[in-house]
C-alpha positions, 0 to 999 in steps of 0.5 A: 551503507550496504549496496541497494542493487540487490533488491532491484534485482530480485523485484526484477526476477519477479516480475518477469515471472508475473508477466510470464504467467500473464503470457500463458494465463491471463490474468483471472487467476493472477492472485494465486500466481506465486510471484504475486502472492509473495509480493502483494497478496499477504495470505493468511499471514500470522499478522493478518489474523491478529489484525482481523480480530483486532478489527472484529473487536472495534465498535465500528466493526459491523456498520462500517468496516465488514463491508469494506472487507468483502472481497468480490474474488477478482483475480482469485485471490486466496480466501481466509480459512475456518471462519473467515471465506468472506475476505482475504489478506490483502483487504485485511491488511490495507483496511487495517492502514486506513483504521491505524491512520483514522485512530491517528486523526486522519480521513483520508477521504477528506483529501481529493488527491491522492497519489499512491506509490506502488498499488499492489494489484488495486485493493486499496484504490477499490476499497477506498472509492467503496467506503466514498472516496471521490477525487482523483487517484493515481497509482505510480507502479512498474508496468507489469504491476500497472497492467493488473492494477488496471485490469482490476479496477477495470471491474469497478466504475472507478476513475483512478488513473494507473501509470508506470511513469513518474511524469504522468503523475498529476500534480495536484495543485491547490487540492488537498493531496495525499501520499500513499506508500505501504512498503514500496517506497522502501522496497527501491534503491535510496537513489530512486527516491530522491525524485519522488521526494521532489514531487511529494514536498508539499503534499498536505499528507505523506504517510508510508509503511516501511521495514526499518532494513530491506535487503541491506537498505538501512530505512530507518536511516533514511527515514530520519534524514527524509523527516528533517529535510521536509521540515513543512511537515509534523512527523510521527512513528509507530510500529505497524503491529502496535496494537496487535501484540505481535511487534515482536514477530515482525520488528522493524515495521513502521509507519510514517506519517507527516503532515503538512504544518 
């Protein structure tokens, strides 16, 4: 298996340049600050305007999702152009994991915990309280990331709880738990992972984005070795870009969903 140092140090380089920038402005424009853009933002990505009209094409478009993506401009981010300054990449994306997961069955506001490893800068936290998630929330992040989680959601009347250490993630105990992890969980050396695993074994909901490959990262290896050792879960796969018609553009992107026999 290839080294899986590299990654680390590239996230590491990154995110000294956020808090640099943080150091000299703040955080009202911390979404067009390069670094974040790369890493969280997305943009106006080729895969984020085929999930938006994949999204526009859903009978459940205007009375339940449009709302969701209003974005409130926080932090500036870069709004879509032509037809669409309403909302931005971010939202696109992250409403498009809650529809891939409620196609498959699942409401993730039916869990009353849940733990969402790596938060980007809160989008998702936001927009699910937005659409009526009402139970306790955790973001796992790193602590430069965790400062902008926690600045963002500071303009909402929301209780999730942000943190850069492992230790403080509650365990939810007897609630209906849910793990979240759009691309982070793969994005961290495989060495890592072995004490998240520990933590998220009997969550009733595990469900990760991931790239099959991440600098040298074989994830697809991984991610089979990590289903048949949590053998209390019902697995299953797809290519993120299932229903969009771009799987080709973007090979490799997964989704991993188990849950809880």
């Amino acid at each position: 298996m290839k080294t899986d140092t590299k990654p680390i140090e590239a996230w590491k380089g990154y995110f000294e340049k956020i808090k640099r920038f943080i150091d000299v402005e703040g955080y009202t424009n911390i979404l067009q600050c390069y670094e974040v853009r790369r890493a969280v933002a997305v943009g106006n990505a080729p895969h984020i305007r085929h999930k938006l009209h994949w999204m526009q094409s859903l009978p459940s478009y205007k009375n339940h999702y449009e709302k969701l993506l209003q974005d409130d401009w926080i932090g500036n981010p870069t709004r879509l152009p032509r037809n669409n300054p309403f909302t931005s990449g971010a939202r696109i994306n992250m409403l498009y994991h809650i529809i891939q997961l409620l196609n498959y069955g699942i409401n993730i506001l039916d869990y009353q915990h849940i733990f969402e490893f790596g938060g980007g800068y809160g989008c998702l936290c936001e927009m699910l309280h937005k659409a009526g998630f009402v139970g306790s929330y955790t973001i796992y992040d790193v602590p430069v990331m965790s400062g902008i989680q926690e600045w963002y959601l500071s303009h909402y009347d929301q209780q999730a709880k942000c943190t850069c250490k492992l230790e403080k993630v509650p365990d939810p105990g007897d609630k209906k738990s849910a793990f979240i992890a759009t691309m982070s969980f793969s994005e961290i050396p495989i060495s890592e992972r072995v004490r998240v695993e520990q933590m998220i074994k009997d969550y009733d909901l595990i469900f990760i984005a991931y790239a099959a490959d991440f600098v040298g990262i074989d994830n697809l290896g991984y991610f089979n070795r990590f289903r048949r050792k949590l053998k209390s879960h019902q697995w299953d796969e797809w290519d993120i870009d299932r229903d969009i018609g771009v799987t080709r553009k973007r090979k490799g992107k997964r989704y991993l969903v188990g849950v809880k026999k």
